[in-house]
N, C-alpha and C positions, 0 to 999 in steps of 0.2 A: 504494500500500500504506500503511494506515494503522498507529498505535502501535494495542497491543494494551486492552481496556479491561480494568479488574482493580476488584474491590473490598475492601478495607481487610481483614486476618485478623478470624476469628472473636474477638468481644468479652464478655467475662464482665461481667454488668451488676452492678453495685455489691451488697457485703454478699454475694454469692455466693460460693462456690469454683468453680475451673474443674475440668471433667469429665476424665479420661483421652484421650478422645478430640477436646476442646479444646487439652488442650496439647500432644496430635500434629500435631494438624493448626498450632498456632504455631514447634513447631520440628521439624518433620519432612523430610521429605527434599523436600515440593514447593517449600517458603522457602530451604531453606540448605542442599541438595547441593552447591553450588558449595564452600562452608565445609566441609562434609567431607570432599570431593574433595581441595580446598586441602590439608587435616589431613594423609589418607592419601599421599598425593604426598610432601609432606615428609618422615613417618617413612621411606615407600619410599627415599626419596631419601639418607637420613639413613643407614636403613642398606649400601646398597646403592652409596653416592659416598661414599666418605672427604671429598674436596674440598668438598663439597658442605656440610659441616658447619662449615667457617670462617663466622666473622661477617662478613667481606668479602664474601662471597658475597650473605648478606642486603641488606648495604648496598648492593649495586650492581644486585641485583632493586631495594630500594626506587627508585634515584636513574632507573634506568633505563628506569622504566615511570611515571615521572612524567610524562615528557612525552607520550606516549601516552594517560595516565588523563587530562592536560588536553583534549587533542586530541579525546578520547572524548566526553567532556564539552559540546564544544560540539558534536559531533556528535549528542549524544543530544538537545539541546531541540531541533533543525531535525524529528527522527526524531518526538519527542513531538507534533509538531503535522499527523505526516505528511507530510512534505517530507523525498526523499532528497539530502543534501546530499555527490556523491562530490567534490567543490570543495576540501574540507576539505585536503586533502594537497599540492594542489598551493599552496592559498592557505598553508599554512606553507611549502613552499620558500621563497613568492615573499617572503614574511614575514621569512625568514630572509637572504635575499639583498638584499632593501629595506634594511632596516637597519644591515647590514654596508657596504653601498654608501652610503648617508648618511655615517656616519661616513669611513669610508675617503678616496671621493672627491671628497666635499664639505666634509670637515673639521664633519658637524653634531654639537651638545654630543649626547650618549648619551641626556639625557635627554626632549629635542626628537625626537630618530630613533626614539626607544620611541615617546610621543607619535604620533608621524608613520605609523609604521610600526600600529600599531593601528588610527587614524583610517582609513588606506587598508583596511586588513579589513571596518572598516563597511562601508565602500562596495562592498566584493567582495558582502556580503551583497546590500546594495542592487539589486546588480545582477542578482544570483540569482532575487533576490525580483519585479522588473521581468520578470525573463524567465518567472518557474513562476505569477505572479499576477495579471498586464498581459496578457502575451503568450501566455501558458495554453500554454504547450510544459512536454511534461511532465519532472519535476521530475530524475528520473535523466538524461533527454539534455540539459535545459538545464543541469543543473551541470556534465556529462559535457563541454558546451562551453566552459564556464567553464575546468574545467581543464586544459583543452588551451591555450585563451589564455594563461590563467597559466603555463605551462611555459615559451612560448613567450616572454613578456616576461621571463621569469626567466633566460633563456638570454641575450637582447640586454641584459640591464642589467648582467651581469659579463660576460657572451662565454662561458659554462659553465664560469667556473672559479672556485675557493673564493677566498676571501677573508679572510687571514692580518692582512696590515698596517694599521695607519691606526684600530685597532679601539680603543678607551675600555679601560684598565684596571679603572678602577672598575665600566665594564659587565662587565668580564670577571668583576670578584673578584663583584659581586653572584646571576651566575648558581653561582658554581663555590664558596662558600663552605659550610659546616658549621655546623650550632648541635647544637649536644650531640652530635657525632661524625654525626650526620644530616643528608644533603645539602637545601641550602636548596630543589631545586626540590620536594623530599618535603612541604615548608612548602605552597608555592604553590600545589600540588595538594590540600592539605587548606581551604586556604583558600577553592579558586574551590569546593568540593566544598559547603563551608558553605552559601557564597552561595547557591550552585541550589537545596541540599536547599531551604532558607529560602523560597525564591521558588515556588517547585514545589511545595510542599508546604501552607505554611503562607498563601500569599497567592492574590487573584483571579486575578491575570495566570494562575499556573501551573492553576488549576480550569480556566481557560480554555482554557488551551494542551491540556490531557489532555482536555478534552472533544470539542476540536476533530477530535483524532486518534481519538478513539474513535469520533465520529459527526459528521462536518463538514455534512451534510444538516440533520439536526436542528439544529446550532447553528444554521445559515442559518435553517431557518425559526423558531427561536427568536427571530432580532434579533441573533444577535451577529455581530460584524465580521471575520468568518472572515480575510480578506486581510491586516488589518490585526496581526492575531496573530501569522499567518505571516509576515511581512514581521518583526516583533520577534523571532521566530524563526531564520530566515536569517542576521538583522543578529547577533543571538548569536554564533550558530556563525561568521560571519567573523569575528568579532573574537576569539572564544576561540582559533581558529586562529591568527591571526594573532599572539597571545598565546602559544601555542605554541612559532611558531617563530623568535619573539626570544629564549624562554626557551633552546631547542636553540642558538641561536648563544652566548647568556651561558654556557653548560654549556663548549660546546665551544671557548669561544673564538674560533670561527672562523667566518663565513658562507658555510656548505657549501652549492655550488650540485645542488639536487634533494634537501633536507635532508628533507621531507616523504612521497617517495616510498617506503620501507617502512614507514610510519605506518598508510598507509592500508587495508591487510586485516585489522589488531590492533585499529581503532580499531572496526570495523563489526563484529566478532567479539566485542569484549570488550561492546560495545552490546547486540548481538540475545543474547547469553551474561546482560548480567546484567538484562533483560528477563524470564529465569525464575529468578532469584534474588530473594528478599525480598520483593517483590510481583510474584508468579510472573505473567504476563499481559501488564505496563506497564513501559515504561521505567521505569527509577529511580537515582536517583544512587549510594544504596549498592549496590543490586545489580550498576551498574556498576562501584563500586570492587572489589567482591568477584570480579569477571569478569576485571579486570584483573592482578588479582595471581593468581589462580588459572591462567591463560595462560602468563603468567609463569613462575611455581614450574613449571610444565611443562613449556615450552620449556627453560628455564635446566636443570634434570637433565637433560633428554636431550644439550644441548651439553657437556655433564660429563662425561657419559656413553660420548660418541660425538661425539668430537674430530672436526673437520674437516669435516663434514658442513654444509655453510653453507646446504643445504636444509632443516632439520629446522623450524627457526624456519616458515616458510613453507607447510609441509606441516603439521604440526600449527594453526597458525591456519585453515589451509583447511578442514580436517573441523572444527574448532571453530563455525565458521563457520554450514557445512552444517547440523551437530547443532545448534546456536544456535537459527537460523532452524525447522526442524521441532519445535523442541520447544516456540517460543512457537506458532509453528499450533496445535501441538495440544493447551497452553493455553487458547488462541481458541477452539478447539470446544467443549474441555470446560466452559468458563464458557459459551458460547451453550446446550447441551444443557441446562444447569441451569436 
């Protein structure tokens, strides 16, 4: 399954006005239902949850879907080149359990174990990429094996249990710290968020990568080096993973063994979600953030809402999911028909 192809919103060419039905079709419900969605959920929420309307609440949707929105993130450029990468979740356990274990039982400085702990995500890529490019097994069951390995090393390197002591303060205060009342990993999310739009958007590599996914046949007979994309791909999304889930151990202090295991249905939801946000068709970075905090605000009222229910999170990303998925199909069709 490939990313969806999309082309740029309608453009008013210079010295012109835009028409009525130009600037529906730029802010209308096919770019940014997700944003109005967001909007109404809120006031619902607002009026409807007293609790709901504390600024804590805010902060802790922002702080808490940061590491998700990274996670997503590198999940979207593997997605963008057409490569399913379900790898992702377990390679932040193993991510989160590497690094806590560096430091712990080998006593390495924090910032050798960050280092450490990223360079191995390369290689998760590496490996992915060797299996979906080399070995042409296809890409959902070659990662699908991937992260069953990864579970599995992640269990033998602590014995399946967290990891409290031995840990860097300074690793600690850098995940767990505040700038302007604003959880720092809120930062890091906007940061890696920069990067991609940047790269994705504004340079070859990313024409490359969207081209690939829209039509990997044509590139091939184009000349271009379809493997070679996708291998930069892969090697991405492990590292942004892996990125991930040192950022979850700095947050939490702790390296929580299976710390990537609920990440992974928010992370493929908030993806194929903002796939029909902002460039309704194509993966995209804002339409991802806007998917992710839209989940969010949704989840979080309904556990406001309806205490105790620890399925609601799970059950809501699920049809999220489902509706994601059909509505960029039919995206797909609609831009083919045209």
């Amino acid at each position: 399954m490939t990313t969806l192809p999309s082309g740029p919103p309608t453009r008013v060419p210079p010295g012109e006005k835009a028409t009525w039905q130009q600037r529906r079709t730029d802010f209308g419900l096919a770019r940014f239902s997700g944003v109005y969605v967001a909007v109404a959920l809120i006031i619902a929420y607002l009026l409807t949850v007293p609790v709901f309307r504390s600024v804590d609440v805010a902060r802790v949707i922002a702080s808490s879907q940061a590491i998700t929105g990274i996670l997503t993130l590198g999940l979207m450029t593997a997605l963008i080149c057409g490569v399913f990468d379900v790898s992702i979740a377990a390679n932040m356990s193993f991510a989160a359990s590497f690094v806590g274990w560096l430091q712990s039982v080998h006593d390495v400085d924090w910032v050798l174990a960050v280092a450490s702990t990223l360079l191995v995500g390369g290689l998760i890529g590496v490996v992915n990429a060797v299996i979906v490019t080399r070995w042409h097994v296809e890409a959902v069951i070659g990662t699908l094996g991937t992260m069953s390995i990864l579970a599995a090393l992640s269990f033998l390197l602590v014995r399946g249990e967290d990891i409290y002591d031995g840990i860097d303060e300074t690793f600690k205060s850098v995940g767990s710290a505040t700038v302007l009342t604003v959880p720092v990993s809120v930062y890091y999310l906007i940061a890696l968020a920069a990067v991609l739009y940047v790269v994705l958007e504004h340079t070859p590599l990313g024409r490359y990568f969207y081209a690939i996914g829209a039509n990997s046949e044509a590139c091939r007979l184009a000349g271009i080096k379809i493997v070679r994309y996708q291998w930069i791909g892969l090697i991405i999304s492990g590292v942004v993973a892996s990125l991930a889930g040192v950022l979850y151990t700095m947050q939490q202090g702790a390296a929580s063994f299976g710390a990537g295991d609920p990440f992974l249905l928010p992370a493929f939801a908030a993806a194929f979600l903002g796939s029909t946000q902002i460039k309704p068709g194509r993966f995209n970075v804002i339409g991802t953030l806007v998917a992710i905090y839209l989940l969010a605000i949704g989840v979080k009222g309904l556990q406001l809402q309806f205490p105790g229910n620890p399925w609601i999170s799970d059950l809501f990303n699920g049809i999220a999911l489902i509706l994601a998925v059909g509505l960029s199909q039919r995206a797909l069709r609609r831009r083919a028909r045209r």
